[in-house]
C-alpha positions in Angstrom: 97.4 120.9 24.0 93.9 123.3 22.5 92.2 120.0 23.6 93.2 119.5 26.4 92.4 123.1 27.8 88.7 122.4 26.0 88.3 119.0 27.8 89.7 120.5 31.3 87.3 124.1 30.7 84.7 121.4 30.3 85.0 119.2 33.0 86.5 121.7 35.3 84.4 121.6 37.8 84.6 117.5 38.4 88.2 118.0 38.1 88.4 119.9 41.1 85.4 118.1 43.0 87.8 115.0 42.7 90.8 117.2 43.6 89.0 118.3 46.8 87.8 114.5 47.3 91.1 113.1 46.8 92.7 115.7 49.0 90.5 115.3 51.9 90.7 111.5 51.9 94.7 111.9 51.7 94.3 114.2 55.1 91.8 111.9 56.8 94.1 109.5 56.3 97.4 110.6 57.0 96.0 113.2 59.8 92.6 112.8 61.3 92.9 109.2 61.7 96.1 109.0 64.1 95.0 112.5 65.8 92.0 110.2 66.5 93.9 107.3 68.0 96.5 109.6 69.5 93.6 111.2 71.4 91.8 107.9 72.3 95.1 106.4 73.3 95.1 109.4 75.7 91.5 109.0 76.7 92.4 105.1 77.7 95.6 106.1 79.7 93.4 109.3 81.7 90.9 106.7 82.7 93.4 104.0 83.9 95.7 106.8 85.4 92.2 108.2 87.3 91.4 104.7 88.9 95.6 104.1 90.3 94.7 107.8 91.7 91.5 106.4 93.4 93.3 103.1 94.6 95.5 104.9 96.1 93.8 107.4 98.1 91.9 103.9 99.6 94.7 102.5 100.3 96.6 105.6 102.0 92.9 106.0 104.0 93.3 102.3 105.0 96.9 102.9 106.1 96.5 105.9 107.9 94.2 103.8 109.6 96.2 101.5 111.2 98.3 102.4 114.8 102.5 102.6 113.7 103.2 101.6 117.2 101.0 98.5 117.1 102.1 97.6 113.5 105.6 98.0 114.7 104.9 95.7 117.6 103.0 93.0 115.9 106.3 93.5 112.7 108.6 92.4 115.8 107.0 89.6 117.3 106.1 88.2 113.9 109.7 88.1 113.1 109.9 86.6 116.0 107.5 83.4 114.9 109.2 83.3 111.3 112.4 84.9 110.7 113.8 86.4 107.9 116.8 83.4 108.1 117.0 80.1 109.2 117.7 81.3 112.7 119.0 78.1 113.6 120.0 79.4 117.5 116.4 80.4 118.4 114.9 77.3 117.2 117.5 75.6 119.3 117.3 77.8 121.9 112.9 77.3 122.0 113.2 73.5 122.3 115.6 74.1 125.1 114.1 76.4 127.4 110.7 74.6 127.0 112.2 70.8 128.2 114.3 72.8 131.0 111.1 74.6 131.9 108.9 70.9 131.8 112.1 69.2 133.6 112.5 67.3 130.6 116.0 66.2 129.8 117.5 66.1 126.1 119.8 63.8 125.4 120.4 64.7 121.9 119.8 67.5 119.7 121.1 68.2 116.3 119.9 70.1 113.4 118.5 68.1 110.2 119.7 70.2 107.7 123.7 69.5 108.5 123.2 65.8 107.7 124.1 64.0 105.1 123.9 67.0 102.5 123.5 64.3 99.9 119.9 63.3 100.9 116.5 64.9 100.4 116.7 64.9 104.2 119.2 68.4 103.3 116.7 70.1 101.5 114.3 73.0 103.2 110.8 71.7 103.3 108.7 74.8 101.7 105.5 76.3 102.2 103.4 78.3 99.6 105.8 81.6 101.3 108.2 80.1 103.8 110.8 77.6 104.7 111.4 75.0 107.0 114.4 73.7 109.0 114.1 70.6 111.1 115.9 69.6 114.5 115.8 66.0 115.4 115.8 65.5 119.0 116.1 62.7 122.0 113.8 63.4 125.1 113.1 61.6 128.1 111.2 62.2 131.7 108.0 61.8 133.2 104.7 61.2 131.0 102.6 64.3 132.3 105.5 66.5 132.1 106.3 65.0 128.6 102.7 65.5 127.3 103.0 69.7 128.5 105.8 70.1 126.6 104.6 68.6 123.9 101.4 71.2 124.4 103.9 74.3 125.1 106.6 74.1 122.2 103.6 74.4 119.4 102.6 77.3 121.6 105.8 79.8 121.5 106.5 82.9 119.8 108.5 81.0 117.4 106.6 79.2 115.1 107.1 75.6 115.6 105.9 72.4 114.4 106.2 68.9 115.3 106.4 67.0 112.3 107.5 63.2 113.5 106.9 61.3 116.8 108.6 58.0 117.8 108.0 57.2 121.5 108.6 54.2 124.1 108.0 54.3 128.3 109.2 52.5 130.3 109.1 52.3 134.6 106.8 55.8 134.5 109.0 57.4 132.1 109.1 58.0 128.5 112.0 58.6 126.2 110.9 60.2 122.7 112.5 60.5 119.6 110.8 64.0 117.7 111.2 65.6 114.7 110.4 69.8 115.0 110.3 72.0 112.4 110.9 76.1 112.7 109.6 78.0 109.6 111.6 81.4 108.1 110.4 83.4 105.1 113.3 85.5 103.2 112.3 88.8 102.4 111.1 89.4 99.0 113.3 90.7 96.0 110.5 92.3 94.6 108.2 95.1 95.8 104.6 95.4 95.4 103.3 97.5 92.8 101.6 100.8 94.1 98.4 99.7 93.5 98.4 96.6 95.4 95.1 96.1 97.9 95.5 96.6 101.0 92.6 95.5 103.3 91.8 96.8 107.1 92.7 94.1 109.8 89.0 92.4 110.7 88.6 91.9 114.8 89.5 88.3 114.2 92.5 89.2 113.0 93.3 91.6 116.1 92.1 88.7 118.3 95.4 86.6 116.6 97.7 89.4 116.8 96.7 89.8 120.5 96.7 85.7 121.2 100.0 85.8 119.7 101.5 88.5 121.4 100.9 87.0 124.7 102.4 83.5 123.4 106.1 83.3 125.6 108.8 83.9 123.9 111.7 82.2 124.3 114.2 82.9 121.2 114.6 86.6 122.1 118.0 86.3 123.9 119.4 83.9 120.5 117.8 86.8 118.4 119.5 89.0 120.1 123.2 87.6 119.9 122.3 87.2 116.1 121.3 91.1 115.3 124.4 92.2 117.4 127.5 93.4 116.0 130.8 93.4 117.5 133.4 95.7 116.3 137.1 94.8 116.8 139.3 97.4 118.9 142.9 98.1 118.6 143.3 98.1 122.2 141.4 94.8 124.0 142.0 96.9 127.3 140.7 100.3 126.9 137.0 100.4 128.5 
């Protein structure tokens, strides 16, 4: 124990100098080092959390930008070219009007997808964001007033598109077999994230909006009687 207490009064002062180097390496360790990351971890999350701050205040510039009536408008009548559902009665109702409006008769009209549900023939054709449904249709009457409805039912508010042709005339009138497809996109499950880019309409893109808008539109009445709701009353002849 005497030598001990000689060798420690000897080498006291490494003693502590390793003490003091041990300690300090234990707290750099154990302290400074995750106070360090903590505080870079909060440096990296500041920055990221700065630039969503910027994005936004672009984007909120770029939206208070726009006209809420005219986006409203342009919502509607672009509902109007792709539905949120299949909308079966306005693409019906479209091909319709259009032959009665080119005096051309139908003599048959049936949807595509309530064939054989068994065949591909059942199955939406897709787009990179919407669907299809088809109507197969029987037309007949004179050649000019055939060839403008072919030009005016690619041309509606409801976005159509004529996807098959099969076509014989005969005695200055022509009787056509056609295959027309109406498009609908279902709204999305998800939302965009709050950061998502929003970019300002370019004058090209107001040129569409305002073609479009001045496009007839025919499947407004079928919308209509859609979007309605009827509510049964206990009395059928109160007023």
């Amino acid at each position: 124990m005497r030598k001990i207490r000689q060798y420690f009064h000897l080498y006291q002062i490494y003693v502590i100098t390793v003490a003091i180097v041990v300690f300090s390496f234990a707290v750099s360790i154990f302290v400074l080092i995750p106070f360090a990351q903590n505080t870079y971890q909060l440096y990296v999350e500041f920055q990221s959390l700065s630039k969503d701050i910027d994005f936004v205040k672009k984007k909120l510039a770029v939206l208070e930008s726009f006209d809420e009536d005219t986006l409203r408008s342009s919502l509607k009548g672009l509902s109007h070219a792709i539905p949120i559902d299949k909308s079966a009665a306005s693409l019906m109702t479209t091909i319709e009007r259009v032959a009665s409006e080119n005096n051309i008769m139908i003599t048959d009209l049936k949807l595509g997808a309530l064939g054989a549900l068994a065949t591909g023939s059942a199955t939406p054709k897709s787009t990179s964001s919407s669907l299809g449904i088809s109507a197969h249709i029987v037309v007949s009457g004179p050649y000019e007033k055939y060839l403008q409805f072919l030009k005016q039912v690619v041309r509606v508010k409801r976005l159509l598109q004529i996807d098959a042709l099969n076509s014989s005339y005969r005695n200055g009138e022509i009787t056509s077999e056609l295959t027309i497809s109406g498009f609908y996109a279902p709204l999305s499950k998800t939302t965009n994230s709050l950061t998502s880019e929003i970019t300002a309409l370019s004058q090209q893109d107001e040129e569409h909006l305002n073609e479009f808008s001045a496009l007839p539109d025919y499947a407004s009445f079928a919308q209509s009687l859609n979007s309605a709701s009827f509510e049964p009353r206990s009395d059928p002849f109160s007023p």
